[in-house]
Backbone as a chain_set.jsonl record, in Angstrom:
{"seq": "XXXXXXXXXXXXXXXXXXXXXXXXXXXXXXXXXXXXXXXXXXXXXXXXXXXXXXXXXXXXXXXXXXXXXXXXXXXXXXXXXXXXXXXXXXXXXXXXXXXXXXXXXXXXXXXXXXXXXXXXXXXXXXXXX", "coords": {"N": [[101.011, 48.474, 53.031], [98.618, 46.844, 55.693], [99.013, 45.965, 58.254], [96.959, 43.644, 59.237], [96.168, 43.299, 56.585], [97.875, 41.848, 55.481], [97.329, 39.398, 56.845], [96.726, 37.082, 54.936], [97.943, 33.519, 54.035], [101.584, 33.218, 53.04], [102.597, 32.484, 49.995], [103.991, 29.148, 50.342], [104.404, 29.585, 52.96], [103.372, 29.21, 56.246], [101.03, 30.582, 58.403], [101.797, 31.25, 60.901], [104.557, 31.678, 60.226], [104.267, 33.55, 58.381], [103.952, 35.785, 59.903], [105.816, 35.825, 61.486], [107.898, 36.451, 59.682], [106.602, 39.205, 59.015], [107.045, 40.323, 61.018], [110.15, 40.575, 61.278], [110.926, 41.689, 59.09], [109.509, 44.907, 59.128], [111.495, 45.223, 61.225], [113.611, 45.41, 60.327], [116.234, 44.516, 60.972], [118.349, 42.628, 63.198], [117.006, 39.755, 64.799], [116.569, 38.272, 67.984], [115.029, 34.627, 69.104], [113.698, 35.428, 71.2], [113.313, 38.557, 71.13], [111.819, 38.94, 68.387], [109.47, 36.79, 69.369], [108.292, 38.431, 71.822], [107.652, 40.885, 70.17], [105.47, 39.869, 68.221], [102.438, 39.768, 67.046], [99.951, 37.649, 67.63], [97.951, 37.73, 68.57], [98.003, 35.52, 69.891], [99.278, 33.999, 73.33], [102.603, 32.782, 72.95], [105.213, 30.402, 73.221], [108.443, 30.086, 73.638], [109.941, 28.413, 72.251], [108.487, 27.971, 70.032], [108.55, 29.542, 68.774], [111.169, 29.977, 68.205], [111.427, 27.883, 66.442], [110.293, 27.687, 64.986], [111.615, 29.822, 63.261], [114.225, 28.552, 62.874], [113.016, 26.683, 61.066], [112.597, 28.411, 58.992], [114.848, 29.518, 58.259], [116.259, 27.033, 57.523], [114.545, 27.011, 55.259], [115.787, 29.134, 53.432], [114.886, 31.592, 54.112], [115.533, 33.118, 55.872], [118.356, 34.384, 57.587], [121.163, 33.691, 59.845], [122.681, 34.586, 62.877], [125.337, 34.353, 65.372], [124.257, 35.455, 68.433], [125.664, 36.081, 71.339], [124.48, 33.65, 73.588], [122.377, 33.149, 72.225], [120.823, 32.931, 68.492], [120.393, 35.19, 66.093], [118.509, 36.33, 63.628], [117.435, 37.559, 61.058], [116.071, 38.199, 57.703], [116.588, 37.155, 54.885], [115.666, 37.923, 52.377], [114.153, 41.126, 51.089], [110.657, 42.408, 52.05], [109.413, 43.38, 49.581], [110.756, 42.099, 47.943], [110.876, 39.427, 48.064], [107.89, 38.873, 47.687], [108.555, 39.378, 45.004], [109.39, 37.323, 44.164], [107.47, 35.558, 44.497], [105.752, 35.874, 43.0], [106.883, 35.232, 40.448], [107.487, 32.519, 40.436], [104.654, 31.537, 40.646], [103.751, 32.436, 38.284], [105.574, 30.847, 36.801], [104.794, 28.531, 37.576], [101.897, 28.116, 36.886], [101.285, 27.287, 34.126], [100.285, 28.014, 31.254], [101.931, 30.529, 30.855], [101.987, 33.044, 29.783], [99.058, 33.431, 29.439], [99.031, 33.649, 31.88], [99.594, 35.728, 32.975], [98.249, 37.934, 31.433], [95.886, 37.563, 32.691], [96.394, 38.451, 35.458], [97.277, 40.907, 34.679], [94.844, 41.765, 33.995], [93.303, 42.309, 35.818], [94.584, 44.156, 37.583], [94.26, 47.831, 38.758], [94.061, 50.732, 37.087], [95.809, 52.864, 37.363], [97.961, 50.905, 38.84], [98.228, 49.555, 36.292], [99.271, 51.481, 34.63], [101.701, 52.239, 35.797], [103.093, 49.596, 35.543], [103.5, 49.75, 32.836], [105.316, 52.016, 33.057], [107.767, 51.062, 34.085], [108.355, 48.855, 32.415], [108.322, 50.529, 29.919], [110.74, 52.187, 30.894], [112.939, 49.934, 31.387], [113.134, 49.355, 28.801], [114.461, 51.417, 27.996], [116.55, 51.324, 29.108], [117.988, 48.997, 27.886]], "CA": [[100.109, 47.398, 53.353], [98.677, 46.979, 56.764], [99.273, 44.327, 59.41], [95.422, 42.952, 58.894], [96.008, 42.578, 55.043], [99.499, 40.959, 54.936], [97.577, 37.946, 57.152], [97.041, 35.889, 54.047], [99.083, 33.351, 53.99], [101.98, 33.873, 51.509], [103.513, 30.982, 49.418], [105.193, 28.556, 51.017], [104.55, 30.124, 54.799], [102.136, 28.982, 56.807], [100.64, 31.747, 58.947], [102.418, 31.673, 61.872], [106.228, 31.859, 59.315], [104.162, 34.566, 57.779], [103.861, 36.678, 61.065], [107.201, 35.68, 61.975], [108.821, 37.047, 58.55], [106.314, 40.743, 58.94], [108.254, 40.542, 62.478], [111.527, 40.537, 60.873], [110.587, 42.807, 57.781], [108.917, 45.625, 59.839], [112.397, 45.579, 62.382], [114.94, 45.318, 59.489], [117.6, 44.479, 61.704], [118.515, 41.048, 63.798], [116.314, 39.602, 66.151], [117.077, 37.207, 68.526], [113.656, 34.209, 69.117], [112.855, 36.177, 72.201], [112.755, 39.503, 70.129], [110.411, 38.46, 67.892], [108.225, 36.518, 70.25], [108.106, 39.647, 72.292], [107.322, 41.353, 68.776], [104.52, 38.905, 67.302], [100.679, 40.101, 67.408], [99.368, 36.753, 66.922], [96.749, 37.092, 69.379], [97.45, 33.879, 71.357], [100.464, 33.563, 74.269], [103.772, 31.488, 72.191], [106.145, 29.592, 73.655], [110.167, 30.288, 73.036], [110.581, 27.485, 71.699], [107.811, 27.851, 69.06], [109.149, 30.949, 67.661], [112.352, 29.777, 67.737], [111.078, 26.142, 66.04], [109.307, 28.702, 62.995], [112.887, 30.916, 63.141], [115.149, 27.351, 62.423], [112.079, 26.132, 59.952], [112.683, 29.403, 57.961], [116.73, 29.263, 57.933], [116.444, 25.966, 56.73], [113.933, 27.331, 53.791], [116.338, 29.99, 52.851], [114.628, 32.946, 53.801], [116.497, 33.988, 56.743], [119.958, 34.429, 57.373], [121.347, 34.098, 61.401], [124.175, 34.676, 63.195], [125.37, 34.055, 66.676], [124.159, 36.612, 69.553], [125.879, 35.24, 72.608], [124.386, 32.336, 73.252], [121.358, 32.897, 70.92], [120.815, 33.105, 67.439], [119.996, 36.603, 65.842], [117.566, 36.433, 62.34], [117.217, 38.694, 59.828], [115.209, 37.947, 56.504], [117.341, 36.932, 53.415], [115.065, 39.187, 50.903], [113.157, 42.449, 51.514], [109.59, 42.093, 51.675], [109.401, 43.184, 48.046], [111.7, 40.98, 47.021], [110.189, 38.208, 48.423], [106.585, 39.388, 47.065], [108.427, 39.514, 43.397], [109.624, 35.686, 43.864], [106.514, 34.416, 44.415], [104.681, 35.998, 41.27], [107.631, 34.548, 39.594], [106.4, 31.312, 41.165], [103.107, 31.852, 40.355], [103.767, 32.621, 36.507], [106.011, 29.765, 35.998], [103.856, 27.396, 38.026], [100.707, 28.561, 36.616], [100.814, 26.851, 33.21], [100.242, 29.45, 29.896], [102.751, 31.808, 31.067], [101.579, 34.335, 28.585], [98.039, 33.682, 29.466], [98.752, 33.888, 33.168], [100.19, 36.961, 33.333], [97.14, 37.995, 30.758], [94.946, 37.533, 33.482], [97.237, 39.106, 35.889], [97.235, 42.447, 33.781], [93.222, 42.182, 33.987], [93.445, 42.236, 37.552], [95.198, 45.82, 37.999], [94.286, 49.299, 38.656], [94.266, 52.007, 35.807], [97.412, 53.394, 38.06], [99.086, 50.055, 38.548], [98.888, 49.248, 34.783], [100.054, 52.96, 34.379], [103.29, 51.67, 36.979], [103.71, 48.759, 35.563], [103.778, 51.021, 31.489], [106.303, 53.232, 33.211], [108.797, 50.341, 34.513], [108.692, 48.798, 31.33], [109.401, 51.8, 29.296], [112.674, 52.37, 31.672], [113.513, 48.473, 31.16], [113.529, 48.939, 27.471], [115.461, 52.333, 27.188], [118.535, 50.938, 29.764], [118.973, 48.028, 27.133]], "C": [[100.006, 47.291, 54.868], [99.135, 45.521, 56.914], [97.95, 43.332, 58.889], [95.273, 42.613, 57.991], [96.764, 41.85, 54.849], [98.896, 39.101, 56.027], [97.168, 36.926, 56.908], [98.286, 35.17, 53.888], [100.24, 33.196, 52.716], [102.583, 32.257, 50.892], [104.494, 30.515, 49.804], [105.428, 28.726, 52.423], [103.409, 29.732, 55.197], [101.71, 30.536, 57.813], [101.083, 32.345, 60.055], [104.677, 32.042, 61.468], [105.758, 33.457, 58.728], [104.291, 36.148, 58.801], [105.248, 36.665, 61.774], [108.087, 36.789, 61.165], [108.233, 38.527, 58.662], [106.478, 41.196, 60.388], [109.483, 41.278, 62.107], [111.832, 41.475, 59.729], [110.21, 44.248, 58.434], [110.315, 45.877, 60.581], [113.535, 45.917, 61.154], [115.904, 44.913, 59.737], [117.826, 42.539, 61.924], [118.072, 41.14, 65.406], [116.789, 38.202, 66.864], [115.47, 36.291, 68.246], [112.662, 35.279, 69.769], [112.454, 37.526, 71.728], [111.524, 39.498, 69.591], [109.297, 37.583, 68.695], [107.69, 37.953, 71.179], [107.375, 41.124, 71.369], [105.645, 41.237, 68.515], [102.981, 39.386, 68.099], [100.384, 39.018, 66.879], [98.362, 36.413, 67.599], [96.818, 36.045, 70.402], [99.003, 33.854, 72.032], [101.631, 32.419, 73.146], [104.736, 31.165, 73.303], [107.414, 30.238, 73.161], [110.136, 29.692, 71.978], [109.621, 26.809, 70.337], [107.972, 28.722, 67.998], [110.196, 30.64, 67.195], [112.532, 28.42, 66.83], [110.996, 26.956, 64.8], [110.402, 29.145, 62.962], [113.719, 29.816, 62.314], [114.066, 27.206, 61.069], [112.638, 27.008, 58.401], [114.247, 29.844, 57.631], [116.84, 28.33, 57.331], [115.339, 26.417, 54.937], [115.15, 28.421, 53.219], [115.785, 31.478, 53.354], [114.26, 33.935, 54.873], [117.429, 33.578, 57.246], [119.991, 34.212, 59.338], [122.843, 33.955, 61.464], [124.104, 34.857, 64.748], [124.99, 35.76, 67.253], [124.072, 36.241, 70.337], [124.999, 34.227, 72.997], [123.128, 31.762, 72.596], [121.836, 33.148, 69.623], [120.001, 34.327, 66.486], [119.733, 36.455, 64.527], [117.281, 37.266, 61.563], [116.418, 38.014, 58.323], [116.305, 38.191, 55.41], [116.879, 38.093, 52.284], [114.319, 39.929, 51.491], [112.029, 41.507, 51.126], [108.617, 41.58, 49.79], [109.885, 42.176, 47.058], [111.148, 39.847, 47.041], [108.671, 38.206, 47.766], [107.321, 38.741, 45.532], [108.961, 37.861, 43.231], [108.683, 34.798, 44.087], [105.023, 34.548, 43.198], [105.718, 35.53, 40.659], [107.057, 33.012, 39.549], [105.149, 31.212, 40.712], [103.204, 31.473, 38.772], [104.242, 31.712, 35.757], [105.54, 28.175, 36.502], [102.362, 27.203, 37.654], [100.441, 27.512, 34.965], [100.725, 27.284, 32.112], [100.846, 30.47, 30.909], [102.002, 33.004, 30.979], [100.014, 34.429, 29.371], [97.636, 34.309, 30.945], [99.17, 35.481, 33.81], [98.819, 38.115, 32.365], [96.204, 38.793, 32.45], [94.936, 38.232, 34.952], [96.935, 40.556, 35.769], [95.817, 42.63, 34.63], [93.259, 43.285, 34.88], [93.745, 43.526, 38.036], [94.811, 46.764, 37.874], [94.303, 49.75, 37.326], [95.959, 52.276, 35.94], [98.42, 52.088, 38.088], [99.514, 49.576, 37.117], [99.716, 50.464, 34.255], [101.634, 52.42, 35.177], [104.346, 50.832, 36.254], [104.439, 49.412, 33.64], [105.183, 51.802, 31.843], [107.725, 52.403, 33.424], [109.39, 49.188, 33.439], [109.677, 49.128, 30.079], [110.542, 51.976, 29.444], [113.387, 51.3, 31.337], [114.179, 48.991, 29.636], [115.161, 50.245, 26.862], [116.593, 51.801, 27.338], [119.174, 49.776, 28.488], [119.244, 48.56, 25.876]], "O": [[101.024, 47.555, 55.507], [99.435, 44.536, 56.239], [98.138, 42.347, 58.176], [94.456, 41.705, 57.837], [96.535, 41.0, 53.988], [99.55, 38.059, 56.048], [97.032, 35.968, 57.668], [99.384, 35.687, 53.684], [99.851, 33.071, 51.555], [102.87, 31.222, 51.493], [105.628, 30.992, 49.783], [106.358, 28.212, 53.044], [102.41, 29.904, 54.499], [102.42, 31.524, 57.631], [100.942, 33.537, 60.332], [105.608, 32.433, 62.172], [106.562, 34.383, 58.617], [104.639, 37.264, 58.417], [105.611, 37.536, 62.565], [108.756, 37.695, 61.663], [109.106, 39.37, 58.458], [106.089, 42.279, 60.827], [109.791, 42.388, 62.542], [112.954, 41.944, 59.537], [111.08, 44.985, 57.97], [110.441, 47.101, 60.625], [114.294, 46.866, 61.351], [116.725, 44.82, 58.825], [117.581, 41.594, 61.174], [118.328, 41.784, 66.423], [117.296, 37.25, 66.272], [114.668, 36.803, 67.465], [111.601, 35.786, 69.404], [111.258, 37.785, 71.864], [110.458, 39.888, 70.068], [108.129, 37.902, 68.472], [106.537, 38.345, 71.003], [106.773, 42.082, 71.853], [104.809, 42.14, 68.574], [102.615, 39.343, 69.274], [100.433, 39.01, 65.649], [97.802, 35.318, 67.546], [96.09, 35.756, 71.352], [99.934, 33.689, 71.243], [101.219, 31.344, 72.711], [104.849, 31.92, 74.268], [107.309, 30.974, 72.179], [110.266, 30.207, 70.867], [109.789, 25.726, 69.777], [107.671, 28.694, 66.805], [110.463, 30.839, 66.01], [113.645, 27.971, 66.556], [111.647, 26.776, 63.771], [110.632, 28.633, 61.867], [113.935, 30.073, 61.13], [114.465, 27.713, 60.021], [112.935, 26.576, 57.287], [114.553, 30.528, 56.654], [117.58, 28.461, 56.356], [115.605, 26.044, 53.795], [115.23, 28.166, 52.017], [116.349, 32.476, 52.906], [113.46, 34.863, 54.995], [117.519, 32.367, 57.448], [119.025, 34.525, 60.034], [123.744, 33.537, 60.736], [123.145, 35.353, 65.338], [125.295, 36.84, 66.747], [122.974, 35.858, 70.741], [124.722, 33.836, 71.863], [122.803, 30.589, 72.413], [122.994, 33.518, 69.433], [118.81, 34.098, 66.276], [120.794, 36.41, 63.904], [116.213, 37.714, 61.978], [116.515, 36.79, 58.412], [116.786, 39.293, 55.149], [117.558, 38.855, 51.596], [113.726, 39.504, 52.482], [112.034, 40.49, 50.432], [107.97, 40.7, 49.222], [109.576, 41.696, 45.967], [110.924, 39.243, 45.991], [108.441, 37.114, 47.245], [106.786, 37.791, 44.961], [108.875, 37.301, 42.137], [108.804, 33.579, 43.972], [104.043, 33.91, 42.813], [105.12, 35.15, 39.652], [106.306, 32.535, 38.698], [104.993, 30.061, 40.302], [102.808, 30.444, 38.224], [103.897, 31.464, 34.602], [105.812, 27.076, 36.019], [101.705, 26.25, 38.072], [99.309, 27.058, 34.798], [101.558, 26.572, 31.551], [100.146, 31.128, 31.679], [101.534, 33.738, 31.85], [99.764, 35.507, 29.91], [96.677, 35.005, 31.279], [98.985, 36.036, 34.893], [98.608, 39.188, 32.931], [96.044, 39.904, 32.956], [93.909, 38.535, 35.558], [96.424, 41.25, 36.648], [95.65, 43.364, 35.604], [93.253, 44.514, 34.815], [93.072, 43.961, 38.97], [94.816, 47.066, 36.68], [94.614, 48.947, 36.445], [96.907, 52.071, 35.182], [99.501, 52.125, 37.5], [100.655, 49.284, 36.757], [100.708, 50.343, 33.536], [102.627, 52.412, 34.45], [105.57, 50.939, 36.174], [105.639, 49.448, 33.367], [105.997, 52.127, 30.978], [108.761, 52.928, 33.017], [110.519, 48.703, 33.509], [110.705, 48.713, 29.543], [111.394, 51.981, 28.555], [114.534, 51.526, 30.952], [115.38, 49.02, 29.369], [116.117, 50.181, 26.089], [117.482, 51.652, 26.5], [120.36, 49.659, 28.181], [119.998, 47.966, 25.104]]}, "num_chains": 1, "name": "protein.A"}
């Protein structure tokens, strides 16, 4: 997925958490604020202390981890991208209302190949049990 498609915003992030987190996803590692501000294509000049405002925001949501780096604080992302992607169609499916129907509609929605993907990951599900 590019940069230009991922800047819908995702559930629960506003757009500037969302550019923060495909900061922190994209590096894999631990960033300090200044890192990631130094990082961030958001088009417009930030502040420290706006990156590092969205960095605290998103520690307090859960969904990134920090740890001291001399006398900053160094960020990393709690769940892979993916991961994070598959908790918010969870979200979705059990916030949606007809489960069954929502995931229905879901299906529609997919590729030849992704319904072929999703057939194949299935299949594997059912043999392991």
């Amino acid at each position: 997925m590019t940069r230009t498609s991922r800047k819908q915003t995702r559930r629960g992030m506003g757009e500037l958490e969302s550019q923060v987190m495909d900061v922190l996803w994209d590096d894999g590692g631990q960033l300090t604020p200044a890192e990631v501000n130094a990082r961030l294509d958001s088009g417009r000049e930030l502040a420290y202390t706006t990156v590092m405002t969205v960095l605290v925001r998103l520690f307090e949501k859960g969904a990134v981890t920090r740890q001291r780096h001399g006398r900053a604080w160094a960020y990393r992302s709690a769940l892979g991208r993916e991961e994070h992607a598959a908790q918010g169609m969870n979200a979705i499916l059990r916030d949606g209302g007809d489960r069954s129907l929502s995931l229905a509609r879901f299906v529609e929605n997919m590729s030849t190949k992704e319904r072929a993907e999703l057939r194949r990951l299935l299949d594997a599900r059912s043999r392991r049990k």
